[in-house]
ROBA-973353 format. One line per 4 residues: for each residue x, y, z of C-alpha. Coordinates in steps of 0.05 Angstrom, whole numbers, padded with zeros to 5 digits. Layout:
<atoms>
X/Y/Z | ... .
</atoms>
This chain:
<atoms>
01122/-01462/00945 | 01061/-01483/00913 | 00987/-01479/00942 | 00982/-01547/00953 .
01034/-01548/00997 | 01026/-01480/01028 | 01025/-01479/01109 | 00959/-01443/01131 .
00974/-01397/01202 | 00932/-01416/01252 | 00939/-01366/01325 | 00902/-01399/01382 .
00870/-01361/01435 | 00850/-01403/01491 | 00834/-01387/01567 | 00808/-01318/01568 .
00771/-01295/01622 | 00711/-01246/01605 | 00737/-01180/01609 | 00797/-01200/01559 .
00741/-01233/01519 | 00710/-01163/01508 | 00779/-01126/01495 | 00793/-01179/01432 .
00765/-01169/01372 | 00758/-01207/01309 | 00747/-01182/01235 | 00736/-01210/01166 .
00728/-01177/01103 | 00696/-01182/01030 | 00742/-01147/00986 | 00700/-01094/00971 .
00699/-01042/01034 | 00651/-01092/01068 | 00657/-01130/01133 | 00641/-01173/01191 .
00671/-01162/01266 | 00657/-01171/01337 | 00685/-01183/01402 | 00704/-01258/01423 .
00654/-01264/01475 | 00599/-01235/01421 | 00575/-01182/01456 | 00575/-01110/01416 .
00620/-01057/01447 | 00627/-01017/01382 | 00576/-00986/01335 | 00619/-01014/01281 .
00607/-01090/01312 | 00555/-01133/01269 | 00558/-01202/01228 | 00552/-01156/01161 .
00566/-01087/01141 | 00554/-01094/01067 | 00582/-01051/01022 | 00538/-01009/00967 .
00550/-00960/00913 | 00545/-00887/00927 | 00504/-00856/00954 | 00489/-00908/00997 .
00556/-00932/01023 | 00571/-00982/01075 | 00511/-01003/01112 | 00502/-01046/01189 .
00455/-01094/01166 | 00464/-01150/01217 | 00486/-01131/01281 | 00479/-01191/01329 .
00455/-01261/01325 | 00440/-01289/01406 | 00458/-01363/01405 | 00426/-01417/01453 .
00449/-01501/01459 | 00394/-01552/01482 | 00428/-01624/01498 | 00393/-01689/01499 .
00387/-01684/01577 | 00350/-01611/01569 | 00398/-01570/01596 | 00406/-01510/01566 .
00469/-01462/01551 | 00480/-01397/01519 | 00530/-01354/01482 | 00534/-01282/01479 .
00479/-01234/01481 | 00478/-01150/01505 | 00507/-01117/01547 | 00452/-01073/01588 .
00456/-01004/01605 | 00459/-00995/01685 | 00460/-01069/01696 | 00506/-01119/01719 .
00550/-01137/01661 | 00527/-01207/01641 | 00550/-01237/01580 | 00530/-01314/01565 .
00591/-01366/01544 | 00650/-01348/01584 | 00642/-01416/01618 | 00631/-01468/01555 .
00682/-01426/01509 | 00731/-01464/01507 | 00779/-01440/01446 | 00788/-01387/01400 .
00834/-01375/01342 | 00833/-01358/01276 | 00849/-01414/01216 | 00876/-01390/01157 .
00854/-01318/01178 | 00781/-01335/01186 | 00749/-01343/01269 | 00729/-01408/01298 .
00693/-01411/01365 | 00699/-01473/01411 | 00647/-01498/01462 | 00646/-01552/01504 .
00592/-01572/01544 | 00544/-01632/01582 | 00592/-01679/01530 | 00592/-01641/01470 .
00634/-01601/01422 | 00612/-01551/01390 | 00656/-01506/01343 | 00622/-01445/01296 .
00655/-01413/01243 | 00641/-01350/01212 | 00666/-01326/01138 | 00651/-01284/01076 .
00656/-01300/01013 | 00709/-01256/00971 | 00671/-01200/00933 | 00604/-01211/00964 .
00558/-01177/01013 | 00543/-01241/01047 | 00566/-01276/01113 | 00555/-01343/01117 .
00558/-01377/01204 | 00580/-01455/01196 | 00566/-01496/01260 | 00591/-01562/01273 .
00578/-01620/01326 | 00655/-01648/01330 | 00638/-01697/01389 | 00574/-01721/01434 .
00518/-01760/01424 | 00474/-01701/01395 | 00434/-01679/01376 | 00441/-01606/01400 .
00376/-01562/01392 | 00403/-01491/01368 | 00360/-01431/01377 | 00382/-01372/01337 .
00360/-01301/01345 | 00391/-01250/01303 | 00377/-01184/01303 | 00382/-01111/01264 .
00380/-01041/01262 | 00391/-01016/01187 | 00435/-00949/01184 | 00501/-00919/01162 .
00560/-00963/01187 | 00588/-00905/01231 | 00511/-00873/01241 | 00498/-00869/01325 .
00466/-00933/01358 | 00416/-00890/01377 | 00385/-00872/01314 | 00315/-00889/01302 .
00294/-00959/01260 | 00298/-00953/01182 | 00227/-00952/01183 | 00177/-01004/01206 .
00214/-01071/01198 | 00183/-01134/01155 | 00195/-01204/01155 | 00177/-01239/01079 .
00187/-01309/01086 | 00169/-01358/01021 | 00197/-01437/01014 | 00251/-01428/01072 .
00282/-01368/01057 | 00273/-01298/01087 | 00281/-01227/01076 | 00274/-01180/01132 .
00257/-01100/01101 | 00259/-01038/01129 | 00198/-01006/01101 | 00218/-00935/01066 .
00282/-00934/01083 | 00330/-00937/01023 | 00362/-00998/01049 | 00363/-01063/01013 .
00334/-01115/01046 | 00370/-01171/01086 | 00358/-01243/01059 | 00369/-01299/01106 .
00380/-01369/01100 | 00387/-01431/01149 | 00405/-01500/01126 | 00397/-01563/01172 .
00357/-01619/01200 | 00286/-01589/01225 | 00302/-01517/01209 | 00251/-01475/01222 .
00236/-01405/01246 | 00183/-01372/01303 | 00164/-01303/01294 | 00158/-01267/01347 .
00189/-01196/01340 | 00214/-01160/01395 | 00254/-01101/01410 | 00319/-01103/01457 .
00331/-01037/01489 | 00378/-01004/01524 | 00431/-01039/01488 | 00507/-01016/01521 .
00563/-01005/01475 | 00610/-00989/01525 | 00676/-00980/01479 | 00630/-00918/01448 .
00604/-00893/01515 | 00687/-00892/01532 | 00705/-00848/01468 | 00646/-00794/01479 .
00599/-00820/01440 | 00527/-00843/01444 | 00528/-00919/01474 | 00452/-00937/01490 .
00418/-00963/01429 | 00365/-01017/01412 | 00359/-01072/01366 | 00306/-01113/01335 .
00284/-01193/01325 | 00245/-01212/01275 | 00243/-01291/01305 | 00291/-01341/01318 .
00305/-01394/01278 | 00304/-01467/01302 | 00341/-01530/01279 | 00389/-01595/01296 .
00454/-01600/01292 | 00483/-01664/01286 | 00562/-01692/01272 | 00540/-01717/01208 .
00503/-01650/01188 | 00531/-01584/01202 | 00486/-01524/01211 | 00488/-01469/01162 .
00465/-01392/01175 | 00473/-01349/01123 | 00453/-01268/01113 | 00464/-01228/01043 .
00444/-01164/01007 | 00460/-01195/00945 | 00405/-01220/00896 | 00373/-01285/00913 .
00407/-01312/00849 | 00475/-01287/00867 | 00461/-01308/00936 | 00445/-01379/00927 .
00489/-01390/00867 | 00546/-01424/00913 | 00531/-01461/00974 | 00565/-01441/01036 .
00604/-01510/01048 | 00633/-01498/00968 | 00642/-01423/00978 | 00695/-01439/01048 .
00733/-01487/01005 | 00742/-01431/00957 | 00758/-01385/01006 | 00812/-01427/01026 .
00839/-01436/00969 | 00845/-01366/00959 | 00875/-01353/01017 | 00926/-01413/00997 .
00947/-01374/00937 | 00957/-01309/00971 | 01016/-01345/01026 | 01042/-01391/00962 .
01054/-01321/00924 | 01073/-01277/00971 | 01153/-01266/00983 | 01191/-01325/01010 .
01200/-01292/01087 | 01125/-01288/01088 | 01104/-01366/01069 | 01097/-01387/01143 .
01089/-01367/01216 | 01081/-01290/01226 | 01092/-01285/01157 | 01034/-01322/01128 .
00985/-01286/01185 | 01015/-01214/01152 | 00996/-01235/01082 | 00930/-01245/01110 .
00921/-01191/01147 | 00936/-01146/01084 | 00887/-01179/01049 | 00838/-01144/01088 .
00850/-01077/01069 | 00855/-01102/00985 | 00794/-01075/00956 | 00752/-01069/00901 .
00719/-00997/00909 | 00650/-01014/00899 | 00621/-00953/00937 | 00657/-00910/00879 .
00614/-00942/00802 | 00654/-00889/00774 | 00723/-00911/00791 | 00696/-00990/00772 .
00670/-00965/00700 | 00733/-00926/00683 | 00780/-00981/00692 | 00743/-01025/00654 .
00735/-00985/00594 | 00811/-00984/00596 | 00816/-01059/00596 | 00847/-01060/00673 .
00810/-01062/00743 | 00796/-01010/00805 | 00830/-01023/00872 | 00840/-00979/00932 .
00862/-00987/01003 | 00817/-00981/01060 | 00865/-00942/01106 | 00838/-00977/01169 .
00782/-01015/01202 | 00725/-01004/01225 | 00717/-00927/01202 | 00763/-00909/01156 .
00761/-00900/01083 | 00810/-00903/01031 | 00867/-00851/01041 | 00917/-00826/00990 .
00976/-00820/01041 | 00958/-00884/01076 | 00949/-00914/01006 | 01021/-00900/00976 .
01064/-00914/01046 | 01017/-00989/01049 | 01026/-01003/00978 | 01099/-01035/00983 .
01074/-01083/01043 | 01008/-01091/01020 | 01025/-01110/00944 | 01093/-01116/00928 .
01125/-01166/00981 | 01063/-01205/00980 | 01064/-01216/00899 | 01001/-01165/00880 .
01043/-01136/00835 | 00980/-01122/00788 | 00940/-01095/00839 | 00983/-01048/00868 .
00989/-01025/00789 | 00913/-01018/00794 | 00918/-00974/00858 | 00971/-00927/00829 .
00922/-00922/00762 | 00854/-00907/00803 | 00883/-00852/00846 | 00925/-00813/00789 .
00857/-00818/00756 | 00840/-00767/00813 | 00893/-00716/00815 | 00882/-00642/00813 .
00916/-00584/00813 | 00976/-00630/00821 | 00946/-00656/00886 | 00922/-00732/00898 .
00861/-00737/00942 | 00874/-00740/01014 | 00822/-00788/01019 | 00746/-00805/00995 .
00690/-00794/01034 | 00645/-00864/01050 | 00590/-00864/01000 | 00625/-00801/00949 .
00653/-00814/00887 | 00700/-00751/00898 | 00754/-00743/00940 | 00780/-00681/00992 .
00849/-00659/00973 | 00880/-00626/01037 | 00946/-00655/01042 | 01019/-00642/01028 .
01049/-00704/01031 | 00999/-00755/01000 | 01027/-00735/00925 | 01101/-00738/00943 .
01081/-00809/00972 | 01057/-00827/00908 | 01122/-00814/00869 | 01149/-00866/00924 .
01097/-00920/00917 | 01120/-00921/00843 | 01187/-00930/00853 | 01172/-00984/00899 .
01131/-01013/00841 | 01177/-01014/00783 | 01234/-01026/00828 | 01200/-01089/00836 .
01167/-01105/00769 | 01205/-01072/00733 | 01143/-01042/00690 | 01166/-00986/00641 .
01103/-00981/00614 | 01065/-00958/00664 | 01117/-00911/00683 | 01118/-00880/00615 .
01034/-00875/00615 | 01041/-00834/00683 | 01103/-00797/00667 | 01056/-00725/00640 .
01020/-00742/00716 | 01081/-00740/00745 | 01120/-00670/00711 | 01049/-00633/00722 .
01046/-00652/00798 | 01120/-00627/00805 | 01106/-00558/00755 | 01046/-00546/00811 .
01090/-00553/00867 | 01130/-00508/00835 | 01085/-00458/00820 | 01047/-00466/00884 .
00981/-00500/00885 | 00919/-00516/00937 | 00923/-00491/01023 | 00993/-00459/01003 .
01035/-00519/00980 | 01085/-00499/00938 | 01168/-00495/00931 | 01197/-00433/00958 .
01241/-00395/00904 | 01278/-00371/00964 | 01313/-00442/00976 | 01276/-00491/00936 .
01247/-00528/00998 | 01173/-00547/01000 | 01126/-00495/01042 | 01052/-00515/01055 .
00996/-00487/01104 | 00927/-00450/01099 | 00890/-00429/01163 | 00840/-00477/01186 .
00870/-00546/01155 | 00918/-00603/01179 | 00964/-00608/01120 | 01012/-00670/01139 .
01002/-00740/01171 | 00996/-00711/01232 | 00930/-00680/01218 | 00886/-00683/01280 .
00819/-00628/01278 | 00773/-00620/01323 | 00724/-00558/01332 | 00753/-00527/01282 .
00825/-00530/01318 | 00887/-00554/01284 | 00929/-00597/01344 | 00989/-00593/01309 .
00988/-00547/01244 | 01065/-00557/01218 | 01053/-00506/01183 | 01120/-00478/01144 .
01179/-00524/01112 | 01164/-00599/01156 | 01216/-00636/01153 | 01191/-00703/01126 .
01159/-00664/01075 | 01223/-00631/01046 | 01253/-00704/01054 | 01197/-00730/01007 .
01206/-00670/00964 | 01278/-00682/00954 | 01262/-00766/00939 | 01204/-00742/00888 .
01249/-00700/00850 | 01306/-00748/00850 | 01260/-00794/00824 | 01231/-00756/00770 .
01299/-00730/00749 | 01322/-00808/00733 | 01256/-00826/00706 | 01263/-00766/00649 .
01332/-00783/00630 | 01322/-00861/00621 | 01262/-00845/00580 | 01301/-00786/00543 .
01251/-00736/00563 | 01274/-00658/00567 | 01279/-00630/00632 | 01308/-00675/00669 .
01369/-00639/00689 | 01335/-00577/00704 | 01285/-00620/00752 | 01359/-00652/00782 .
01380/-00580/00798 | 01324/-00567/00838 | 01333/-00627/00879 | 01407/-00609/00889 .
01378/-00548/00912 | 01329/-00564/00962 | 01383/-00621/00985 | 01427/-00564/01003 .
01382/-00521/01039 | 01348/-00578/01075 | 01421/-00588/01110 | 01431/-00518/01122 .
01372/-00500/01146 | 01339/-00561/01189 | 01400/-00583/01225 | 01393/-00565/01312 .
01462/-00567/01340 | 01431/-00557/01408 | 01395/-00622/01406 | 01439/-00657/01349 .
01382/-00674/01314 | 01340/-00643/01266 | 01283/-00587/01272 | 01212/-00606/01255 .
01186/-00543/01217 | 01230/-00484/01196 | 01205/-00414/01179 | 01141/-00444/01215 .
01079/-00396/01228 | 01097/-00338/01269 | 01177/-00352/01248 | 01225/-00389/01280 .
01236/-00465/01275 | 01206/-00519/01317 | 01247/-00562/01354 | 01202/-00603/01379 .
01234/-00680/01384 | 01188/-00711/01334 | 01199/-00777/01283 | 01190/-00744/01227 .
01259/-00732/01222 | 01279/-00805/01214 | 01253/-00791/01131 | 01308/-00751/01130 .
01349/-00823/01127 | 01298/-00876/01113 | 01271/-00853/01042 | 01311/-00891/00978 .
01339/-00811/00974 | 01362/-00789/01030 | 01366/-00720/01036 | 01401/-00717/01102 .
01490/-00724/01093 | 01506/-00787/01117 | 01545/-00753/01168 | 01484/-00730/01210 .
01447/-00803/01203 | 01480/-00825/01277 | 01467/-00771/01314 | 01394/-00768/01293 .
01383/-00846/01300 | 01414/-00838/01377 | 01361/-00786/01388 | 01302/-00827/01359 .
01316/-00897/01390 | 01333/-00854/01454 | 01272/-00814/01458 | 01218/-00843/01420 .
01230/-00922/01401 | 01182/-00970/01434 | 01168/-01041/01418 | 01108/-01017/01381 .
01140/-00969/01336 | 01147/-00886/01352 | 01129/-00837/01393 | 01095/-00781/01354 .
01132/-00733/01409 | 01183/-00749/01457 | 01180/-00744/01534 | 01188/-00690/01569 .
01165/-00639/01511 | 01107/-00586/01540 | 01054/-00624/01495 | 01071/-00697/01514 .
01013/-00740/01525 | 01021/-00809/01552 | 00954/-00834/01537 | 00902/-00843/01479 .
00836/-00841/01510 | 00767/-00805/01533 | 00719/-00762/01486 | 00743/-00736/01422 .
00772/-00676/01433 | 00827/-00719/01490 | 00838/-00768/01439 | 00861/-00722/01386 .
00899/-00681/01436 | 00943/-00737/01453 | 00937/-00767/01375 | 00999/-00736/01352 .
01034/-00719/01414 | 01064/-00774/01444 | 01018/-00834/01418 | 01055/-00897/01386 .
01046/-00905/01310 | 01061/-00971/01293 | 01067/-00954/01224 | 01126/-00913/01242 .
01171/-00977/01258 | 01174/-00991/01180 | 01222/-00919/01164 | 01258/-00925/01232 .
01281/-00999/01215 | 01307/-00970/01139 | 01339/-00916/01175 | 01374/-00970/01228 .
01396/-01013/01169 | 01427/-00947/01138 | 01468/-00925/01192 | 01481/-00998/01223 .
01494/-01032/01150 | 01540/-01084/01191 | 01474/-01111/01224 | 01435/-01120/01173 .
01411/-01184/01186 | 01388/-01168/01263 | 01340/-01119/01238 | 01280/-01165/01254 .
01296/-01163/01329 | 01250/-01092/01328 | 01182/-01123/01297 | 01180/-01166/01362 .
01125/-01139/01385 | 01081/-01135/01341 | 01080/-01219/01333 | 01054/-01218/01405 .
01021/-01149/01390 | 00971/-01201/01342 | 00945/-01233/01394 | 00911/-01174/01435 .
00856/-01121/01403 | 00844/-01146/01337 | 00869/-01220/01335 | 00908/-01233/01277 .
00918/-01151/01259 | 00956/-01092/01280 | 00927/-01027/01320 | 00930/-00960/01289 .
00957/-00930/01350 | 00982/-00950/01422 | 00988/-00909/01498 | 01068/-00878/01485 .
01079/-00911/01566 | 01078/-00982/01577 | 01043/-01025/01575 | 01033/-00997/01515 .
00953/-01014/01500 | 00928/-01008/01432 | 00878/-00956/01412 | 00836/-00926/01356 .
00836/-00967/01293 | 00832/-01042/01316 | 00871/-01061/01242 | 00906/-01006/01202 .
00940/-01015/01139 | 01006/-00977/01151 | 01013/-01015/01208 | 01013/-01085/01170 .
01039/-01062/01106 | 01103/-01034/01141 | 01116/-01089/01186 | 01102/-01139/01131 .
01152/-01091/01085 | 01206/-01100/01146 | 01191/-01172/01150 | 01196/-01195/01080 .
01262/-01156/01072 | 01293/-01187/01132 | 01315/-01263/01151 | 01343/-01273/01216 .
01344/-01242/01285 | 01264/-01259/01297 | 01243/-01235/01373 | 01202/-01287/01415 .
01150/-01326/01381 | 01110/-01340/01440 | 01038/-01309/01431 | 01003/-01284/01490 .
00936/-01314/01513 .
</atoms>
């Protein structure tokens, strides 16, 4: 399919009342960490919610620059409406708009906002251009006699992206205006300044700062968190809009030169076009419909790292580029785990296939002691390293990628990476990971650290420490070594029969020692802390099948898949624990300490569907071709929290609400994975409204 013809995905949400207007969310990116997002109804419920969080080099980080622009329509008969504004601490929740919002949905990824009112339509349209810190807001007269007075007011509070809203101002703020453009500064703060443009008929702009306080953010009051902040107006700015002249608001912490360089009308019709090529070269099952909106939405989390100069510089001086993989909006960073189980969704099905060569590059550029980093900290150019699994994921990611490029080269400049991360796990290495000479299986722990994917902390206690031989772990153990064992004899390298052995080895003892006849499944952690094995029903086991190497006899695949789809299968992928066991938790909500309770025990991951569909396909390989009937919920799924994305995590009881992360990479990459690799048996393509 070529971009001219390419199909853009268009998901309409129309007819929402308020309340469902403040529990959808939209979000657009910049390719570099960077981001706008908000509610439809434009009032801020998160901390994270602003028309620009620009994204800076360490040690600055990613920054809240514009948090909320108040919009106001005067018709030619002087009547007045309004659209969004605050929400007010101990006052009557009133939000402007509900009534002349007529229409929302995203086009070709990016949100457009539809008003009707006193004979006019009105549709605004908000985007950022692709590696830029700027956000440009297009408005647009479709019908009425016009023209229609808009009175913009937007307003700021400079800080740290994920700082508290109630954190004093960056200093005294300062409005510089010169020739129609503006900068607004936060005197001694650090922060670069925020340079504003507006383009229309009669634009102009009263200053009259004020301060709005008392600001309610309720989605942070809900999770524990301080939810009373206040913002600050410079002015608003003034101007017509007309059908034959669109209004333009633009806001950047570029350089005015960089700024300016494309207008705003030019720089959407690039946009487009890049988000064109992305559907036209993406895998044939992903050109249209739910497809196309996946492509999309893994766009989002496709970035250039340009918090980390470091990781920028070195791939340039060796002739290639830096990319990472935000692990999930609006706080997370980029994760190595998250990173290598996204990068076959993210980049492979959808044709990135020199990207996702990038992203394997920058993080073996960071391993240590045999250990990739378990994920960077926002505005550090180094990385933490507590995890067990991240590096074994690795080996996996680059299977995926030469399976599907079929790159030797880059295999053979990684292959030293590779045979010292495997001679540290067999040595031992960092918070006691290390093969066992006893049986050859994979043993990790060290007091005081969560170790595996299910790594929840809070006050210094470990929910659920795993510590001992997990069983996804020793599954991914068992794959790496495979792996490396074929890789060293098709390059005619020494040593790979001896690293063949050990896999034989740990295969063995990983069916002798994790198999629970009482539950005719498998155990979760042998020789855990304390001793004994935990048989807590967990999906974990379901690696035992899914990975390209299983490590689990085919014999046992049945009786484990019964157990899973029994016990922990909802439309919205797995249960992190099943029913009925003494730690279940139905629910993801409250301060932070209840939220991580419940994170890992008994909360849906929808990432989770992606291995439980590989393992169906293995054990049902007559059905094949009905293995899309399981992603059905997540097309409808697109249509609540974050329109047009995937949730992190969802309630294990139905209905099933999404929580935590509003858009999560595993969660797109692995229903994109499923998607692409299926054709038929699609579940109802009805979208909710």
């Amino acid at each position: 399919m070529t971009a001219t013809t390419t199909e853009m995905p268009v998901r309409n949400i129309a007819g929402l009342d308020l309340s469902r207007m403040l529990d959808r969310e939209w979000l657009v990116t910049n390719g570099l960490g960077g981001f706008a997002t908000g509610t439809i109804c434009g009032a801020s419920t998160r901390r994270y919610h602003g028309l620009l969080v620009a994204a800076h080099p360490a040690p600055l980080g990613r920054l809240m620059m514009f948090n909320h622009l108040t919009e106001q329509f005067r018709f030619p008969d002087f009547s007045v409406a309004k659209f969004g504004g605050v929400e007010k601490a101990g006052s009557k929740l009133e939000i402007h708009g509900a009534d002349v919002l007529t229409d929302f949905r995203l086009d070709a990824g990016l949100p457009i906002w539809r008003f009707e009112s006193n004979g006019h339509v009105i549709e605004k349209q908000l985007f950022m251009p692709y590696g830029h810190n700027t956000v440009h807001v297009i408005y647009r007269l479709l019908s009425g006699p016009g023209p229609v007075r808009l009175k913009l007011r937007p307003s700021v509070h400079f800080r740290d992206y994920d700082a508290p809203v109630n954190i004093p101002f960056a200093g005294p703020y300062k409005l510089i205006a010169s020739q129609g453009v503006y900068e607004i500064e936060g005197e001694h703060s650090g922060y670069p300044n925020l340079r504003l443009m507006l383009d229309g008929e009669h634009a102009a702009l009263t200053v009259d700062g004020m301060s709005e306080e008392d600001v309610l953010y309720r989605v942070e009051e809900n999770r524990g968190y301080e939810g009373i902040g206040t913002l600050y107006s410079p002015g608003q700015f003034r101007v017509n809009l007309r059908q034959d002249r669109p209004v333009v608001l633009s806001a950047s912490t570029e350089p005015w030169a960089l700024f300016q360089a494309v207008p705003a009308g030019k720089a959407l019709e690039l946009e487009r076009a890049r988000r064109t090529r992305l559907i036209a070269e993406a895998d044939a099952q992903l050109q249209t419909g739910f497809g196309a909106e996946l492509v999309l939405a893994a766009d989002q989390f496709i970035i250039t790292p340009a918090t980390r100069p470091a990781d920028i510089a070195r791939a340039t001086a060796a002739g290639v580029e830096a990319r990472t993989i935000i692990a999930g909006y609006h706080w997370f960073t980029d994760w190595g785990r998250d990173t290598m189980i996204s990068l076959e969704g993210l980049t492979l099905v959808t044709g990135r296939h020199a990207e996702a060569k990038y992203i394997l590059h920058t993080f073996a550029n960071h391993v240590r002691n045999g250990l990739i980093p378990n994920y960077f900290p926002d505005g550090a150019n180094k990385g933490v390293y507590h995890t067990a699994d991240a590096t074994m994921w690795f080996f996996h990611a680059l299977s995926r990628y030469i399976a599907t490029t079929g790159d030797r080269e880059t295999l053979r400049e990684l292959l030293p990476t590779l045979r010292s991360i495997i001679a540290h796990h067999e040595s031992g290495t960092d918070f006691g990971i290390g093969m066992d000479p006893a049986d050859g299986l994979l043993k990790q722990g060290a007091e005081g650290y969560q170790l595996t994917w299910m790594d929840a902390k809070v006050d210094g206690w470990v929910v659920t420490p795993r510590r001992g031989k997990a069983v996804e772990i020793n599954a991914l153990w068992y794959n790496a070594l495979v792996l490396l064992a074929g890789w060293l004899k098709q390059e005619g390298e020494a040593d790979g029969e001896r690293i063949q052995k050990l896999a034989n080895r740990a295969q063995s003892s990983f069916n002798e020692r994790f198999w629970n006849p009482a539950a005719n499944c498998l155990f979760d952690v042998v020789d855990k802390e304390g001793g004994g094995n935990d048989p807590a029903c967990r999906p974990n086991q379901v690696f035992a099948i899914s990975l390209p190497n299983p490590v689990l006899h085919p014999s046992r695949w049945a009786a484990v898949m019964e157990v899973v789809e029994k016990k922990l299968f909802t439309p919205v992928g797995l249960r992190s624990l099943a029913p009925g066991e003494p730690d279940y938790k139905d629910k993801y909500y409250g301060d932070l300490r209840s939220r991580d309770a419940a994170y890992h025990q008994g909360t849906v991951w929808g990432w989770l569907i992606g291995p439980f569909v590989d393992a169906w396909k293995k054990t049902n390989p007559q059905h094949v071709a009905n293995s899309r009937r399981w992603l059905a919920g997540f097309e409808s799924h697109m249509s609540e929290a974050c329109v047009g994305s995937i949730s992190e995590v969802f309630d294990a009881e139905s209905p099933f609400t999404p929580r935590a992360c509003i858009a999560q990479a595993w969660s797109v990459a692995e229903v994109a994975r499923c998607w692409a690799q299926s054709s038929t048996g699609g579940g109802d393509r009805k979208m909710k409204g």
